[in-house]
N, C-alpha and C positions, 0 to 999 in steps of 0.2 A: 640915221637910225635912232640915235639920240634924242633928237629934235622930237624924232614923231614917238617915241616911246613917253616925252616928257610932255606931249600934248595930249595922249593917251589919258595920262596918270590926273593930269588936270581937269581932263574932261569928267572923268570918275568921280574925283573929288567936287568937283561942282553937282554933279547930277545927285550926288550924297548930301551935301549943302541943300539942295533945292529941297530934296523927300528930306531931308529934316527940320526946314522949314513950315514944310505942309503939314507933317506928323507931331505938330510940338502942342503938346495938350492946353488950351486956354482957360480951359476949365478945372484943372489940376487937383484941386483941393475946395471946389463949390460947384461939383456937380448936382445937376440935378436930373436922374434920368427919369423918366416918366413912361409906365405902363400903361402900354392901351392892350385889354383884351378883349377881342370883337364877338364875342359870346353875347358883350353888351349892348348889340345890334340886336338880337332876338328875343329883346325884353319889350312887354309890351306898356304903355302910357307911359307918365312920368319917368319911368327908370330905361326907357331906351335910349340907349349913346350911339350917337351919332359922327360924322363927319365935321359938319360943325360945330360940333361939341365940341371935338378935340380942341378946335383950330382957336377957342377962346381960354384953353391953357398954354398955349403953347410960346408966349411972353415970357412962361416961369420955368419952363424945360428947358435943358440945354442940351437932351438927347431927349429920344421918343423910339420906344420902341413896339412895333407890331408885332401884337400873336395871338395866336402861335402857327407856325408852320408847325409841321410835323413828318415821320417818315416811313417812305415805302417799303414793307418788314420782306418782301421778296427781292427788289432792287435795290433797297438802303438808296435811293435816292429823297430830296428834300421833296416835300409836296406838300401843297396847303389842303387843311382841315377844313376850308371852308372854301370850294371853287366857287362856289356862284358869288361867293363876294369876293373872294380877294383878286381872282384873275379874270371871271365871267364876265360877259357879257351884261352893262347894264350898271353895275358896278366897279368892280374889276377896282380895285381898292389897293392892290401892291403900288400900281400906277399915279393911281389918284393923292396917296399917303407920300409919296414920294416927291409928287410937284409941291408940295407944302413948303418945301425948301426956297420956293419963286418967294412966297412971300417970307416967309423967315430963313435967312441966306446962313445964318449962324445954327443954326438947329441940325444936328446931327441925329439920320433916321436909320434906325439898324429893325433888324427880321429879327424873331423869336423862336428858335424853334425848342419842340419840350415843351414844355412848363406845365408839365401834368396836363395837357391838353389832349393830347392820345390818349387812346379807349385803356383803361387800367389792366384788361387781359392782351394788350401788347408792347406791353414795356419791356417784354425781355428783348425785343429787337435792338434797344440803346444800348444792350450789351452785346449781343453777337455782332455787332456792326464794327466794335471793337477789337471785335479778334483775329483778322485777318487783313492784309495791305491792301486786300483786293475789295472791301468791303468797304475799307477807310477811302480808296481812292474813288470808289463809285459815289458817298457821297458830299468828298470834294469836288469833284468833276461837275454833278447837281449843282453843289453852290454857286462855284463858278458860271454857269450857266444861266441861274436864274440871276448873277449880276448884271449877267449882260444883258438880260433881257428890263429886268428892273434897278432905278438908279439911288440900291441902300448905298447905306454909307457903311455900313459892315453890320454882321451877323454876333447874335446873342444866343448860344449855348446853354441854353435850360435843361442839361441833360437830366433826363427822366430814368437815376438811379435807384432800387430800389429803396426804400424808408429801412428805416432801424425798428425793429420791433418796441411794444409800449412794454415797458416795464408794470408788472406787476408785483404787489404783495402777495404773499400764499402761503398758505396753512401746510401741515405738514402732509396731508392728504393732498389738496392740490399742489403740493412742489412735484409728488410723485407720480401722479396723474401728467404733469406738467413732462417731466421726463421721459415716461414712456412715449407720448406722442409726441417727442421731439426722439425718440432710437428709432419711430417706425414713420418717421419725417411729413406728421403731420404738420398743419397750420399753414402761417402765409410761407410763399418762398424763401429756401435758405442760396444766397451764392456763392457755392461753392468754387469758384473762378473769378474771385474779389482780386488778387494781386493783379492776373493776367488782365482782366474789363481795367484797372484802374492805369496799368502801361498803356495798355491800349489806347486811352484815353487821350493820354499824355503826347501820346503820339500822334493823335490825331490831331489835336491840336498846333501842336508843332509843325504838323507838314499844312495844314489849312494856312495857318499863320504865313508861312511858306509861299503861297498861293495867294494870299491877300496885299503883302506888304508891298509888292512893287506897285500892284495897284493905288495906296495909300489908302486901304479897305480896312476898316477896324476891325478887332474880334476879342467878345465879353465872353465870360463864362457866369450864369447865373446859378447859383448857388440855392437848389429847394430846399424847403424845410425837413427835417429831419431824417435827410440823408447826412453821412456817416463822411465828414470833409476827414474824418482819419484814416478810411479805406480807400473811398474812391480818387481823391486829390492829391497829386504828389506837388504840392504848392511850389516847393522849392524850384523844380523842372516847368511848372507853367508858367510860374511870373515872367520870364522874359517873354515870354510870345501871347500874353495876352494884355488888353488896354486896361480891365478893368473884370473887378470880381464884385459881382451882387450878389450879396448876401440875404436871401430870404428868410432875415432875423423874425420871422413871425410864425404866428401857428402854431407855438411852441407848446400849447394845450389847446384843443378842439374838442366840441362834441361826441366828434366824430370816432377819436381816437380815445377819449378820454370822459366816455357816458354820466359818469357816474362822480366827476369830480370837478366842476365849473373853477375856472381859476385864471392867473394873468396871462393874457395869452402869447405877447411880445414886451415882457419886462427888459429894461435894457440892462441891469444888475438882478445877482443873485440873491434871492429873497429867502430868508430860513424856511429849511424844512426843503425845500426844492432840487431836482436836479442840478448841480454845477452848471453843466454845459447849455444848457435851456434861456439860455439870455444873449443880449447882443453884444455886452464887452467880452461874455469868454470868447464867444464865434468871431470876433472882429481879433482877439489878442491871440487867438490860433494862426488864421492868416500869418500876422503882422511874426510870431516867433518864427512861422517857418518860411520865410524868407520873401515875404511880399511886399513892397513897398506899401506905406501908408496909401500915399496915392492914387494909387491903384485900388484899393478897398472902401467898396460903397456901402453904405448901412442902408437896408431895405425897411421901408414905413408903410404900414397896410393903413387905408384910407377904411378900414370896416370894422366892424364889431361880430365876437362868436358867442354864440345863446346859446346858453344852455336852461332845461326847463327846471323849476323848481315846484317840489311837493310838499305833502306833509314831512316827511321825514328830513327836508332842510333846514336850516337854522333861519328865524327870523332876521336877523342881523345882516347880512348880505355882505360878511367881511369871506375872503375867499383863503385857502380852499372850501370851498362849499359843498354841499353833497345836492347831487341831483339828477334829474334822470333824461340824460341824452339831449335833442336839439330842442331848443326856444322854439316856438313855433315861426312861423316865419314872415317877413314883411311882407309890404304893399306894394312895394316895387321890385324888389329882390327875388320873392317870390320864394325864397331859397332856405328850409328850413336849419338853423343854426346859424345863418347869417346873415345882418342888416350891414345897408350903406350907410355912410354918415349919417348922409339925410335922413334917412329913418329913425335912427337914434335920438339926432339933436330934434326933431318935431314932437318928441316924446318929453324933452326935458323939463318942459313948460309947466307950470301950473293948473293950466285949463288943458291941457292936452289929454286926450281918451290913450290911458294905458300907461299913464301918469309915471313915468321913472325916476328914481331918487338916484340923486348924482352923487358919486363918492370921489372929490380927485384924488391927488396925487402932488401933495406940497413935500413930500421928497426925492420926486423929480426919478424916482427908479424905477416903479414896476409900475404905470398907469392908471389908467381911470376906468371907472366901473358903475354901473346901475344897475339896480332893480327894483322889482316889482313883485312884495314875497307872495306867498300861498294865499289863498283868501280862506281861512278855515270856516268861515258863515257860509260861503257860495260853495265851497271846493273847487275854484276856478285855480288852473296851474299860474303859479308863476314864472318869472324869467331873469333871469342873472346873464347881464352884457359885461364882456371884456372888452371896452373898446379906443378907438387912437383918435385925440381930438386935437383942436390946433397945437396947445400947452402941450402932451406927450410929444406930438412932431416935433416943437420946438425944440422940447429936452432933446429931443434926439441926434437932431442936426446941431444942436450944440455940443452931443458927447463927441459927432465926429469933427468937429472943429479943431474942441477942445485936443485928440488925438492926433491931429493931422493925417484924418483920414480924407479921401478922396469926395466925399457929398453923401446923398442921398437916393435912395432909388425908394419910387411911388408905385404903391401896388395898388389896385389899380386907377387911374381918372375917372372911369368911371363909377367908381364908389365912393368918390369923393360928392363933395355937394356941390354938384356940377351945376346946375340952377339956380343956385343961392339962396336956396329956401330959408336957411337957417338966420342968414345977418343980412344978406343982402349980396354980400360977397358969394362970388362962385371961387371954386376952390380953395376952402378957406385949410387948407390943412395942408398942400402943398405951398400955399402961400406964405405959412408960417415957418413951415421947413426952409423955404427959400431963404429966408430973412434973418435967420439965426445961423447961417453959413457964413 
């Protein structure tokens, strides 16, 4: 009885040996995880990314991850956004994403689900999905499922919580305006079940983790922009059960959000006059105080630039914050107003380029690089003020997490990057740069 209770014990201890073998991260502190979002299949000429697109980044990735899935608000099961490409016939790209591994054997390919990729009037499903075991286990059970049908290497957690509202200034007529529609619960949503969605959360993680690990199935959680890591994350409780936390250090002023005032949009320190928390060392030194290992924390680098439009009423000078009025108009390939890809930017920085951009860097390495192109007060033609990430910010960037002993980088997206190499010759020059200062 002895005997086999001590063959037992060995046998355990080896199979723990083996999975910690398998599980021991190579990439610890020079990640480099790489976003594909396949939106960028339904762009049309130049700016369409492709399959082979990816496959000539994919030397500088040491993760790739696909998105976005997203989920079913009546099942809470996992389902992609886009069947006819990701599992359809003809395509069917879960599949196709995942042989990539034949030829790159070291490449770690993980699912996305989230990432602002569901329709904006159904995000309140990422939180009732949280609030019940039976919700949680419907869509583990999905994940599960679709591993076995496709061969990721684990899933990335975009949860799609709601944004923190934009701070305004205001008069003492609109503070009081301001209040009454906030006693008779006008505006965007308030959630009022912040504690419970953020256990919930916590939970779900934990029991997925649960379900992944004997598999030797990885599990990220990606971190959007200006959701609220003091509400919804109880960092302390998730670091052990997750590989790796993206921090979507960007966005942190938009058009979109922010009409009326063009500025840095991913500075990685605190610049006067600004929000504290609006940069990547405070969001990187939250993590790290409340109990995440270095490691474990990846700093997110947008491969694109946010426009905003400039008018008369803006300052000639082009230093920010600027005053202007909502989205730049929009590229050539992007198509997208408020935001160009590299490549749009850098074809602009030249001399003889039509729409000619004045380049401002960034020789103290903190809040980035910026161009424009002010008002024409003879034509009245609008101008445009770019906040954007070129090799030099990347660089800085991947050096602050060096410098921190943080975990790498994570690229938003490949294909906003200068996937062609219009600009030097070099394709990905901005993930290239990132790599290299790791």
């Amino acid at each position: 009885m002895v005997t086999k209770m001590k063959v037992l014990i060995f046998a355990a201890v080896a199979v723990f040996c083996v999975q910690s073998v398998f599980t021991v991260d190579t990439h610890e502190h020079n990640k480099v995880v790489c976003y594909w979002n396949t939106t960028a299949f339904e762009r049309q000429g130049p700016g369409k990314f492709q399959l082979d697109d990816v496959q000539s980044a994919l030397s500088l990735c040491t993760h790739l991850i696909y998105g976005f899935a997203g989920i079913n608000a009546e099942t809470f099961e996992v389902v992609p956004l886009k069947p006819s490409l990701d599992t359809g016939v003809g395509y069917s790209y879960y599949k196709l994403v995942t042989q990539l591994k034949r030829t790159f054997p070291n490449l770690k390919i993980y699912l996305g689900i989230g990432g602002n990729a569901d329709p904006d009037d159904e995000t309140h499903k990422y939180l009732v999905l949280t609030e019940t075991s039976q919700s949680r286990s419907k869509f583990i059970n999905s994940v599960n499922r679709l591993l076995n049908d496709y061969d990721f290497d684990g899933i990335d957690l975009a949860w799609q919580f709601p944004p923190a509202k934009v701070k305004k200034e205001r008069g003492t007529f609109g503070s009081i305006w301001h209040g009454i529609k906030k006693t008779f619960g006008y505006g965007k949503f308030k959630d009022d079940k912040e504690v419970e969605h953020r256990d919930g959360f916590t939970i779900l993680v934990r029991d997925l983790k649960a379900q992944l690990r004997p598999r030797l199935k990885d599990l990220t959680i990606g971190v959007l922009p200006h959701v609220n890591s003091t509400v919804y994350y109880d960092a302390r409780l998730l670091a052990p059960n997750i590989d790796a936390v993206h921090l979507f250090t960007f966005d942190q002023k938009t058009p979109e959000r922010n009409p009326r005032e063009g500025d840095y949009p991913a500075p990685i320190y605190e610049s006067y006059g600004r929000v504290p928390q609006d940069n990547v060392d405070s969001t990187a030194r939250y993590w790290l105080e409340h109990g995440t290992p270095g490691s474990k924390i990846v700093v997110g680098i947008p491969t694109y630039a946010r426009t905003w439009k400039l008018t008369s009423e803006s300052q000639i000078s082009g230093v920010p914050p600027i005053v202007t009025d909502g989205p730049g108009a929009e590229g050539p390939h992007t198509n997208t107003p408020g935001l160009l890809s590299y490549a749009e930017v850098c074809s602009r920085l030249t001399e003889s380029a039509v729409g000619r951009l004045r380049r401002v860097g960034d020789p103290s390495k903190k809040y980035g690089s910026y161009a424009y192109q002010p008002y024409n007060e003879n034509t009245g033609a609008d101008g445009i003020w770019v906040g954007y990430e070129d090799p030099d910010t990347a660089g800085n960037k991947a050096a602050y997490a060096k410098a921190k002993g943080l975990g790498g980088v994570a690229i938003y997206d490949l294909s906003l990057d200068d996937f062609r190499g219009v600009c030097t010759g070099d394709k990905y020059p901005i993930i290239r740069a990132a790599k290299y200062k790791l």
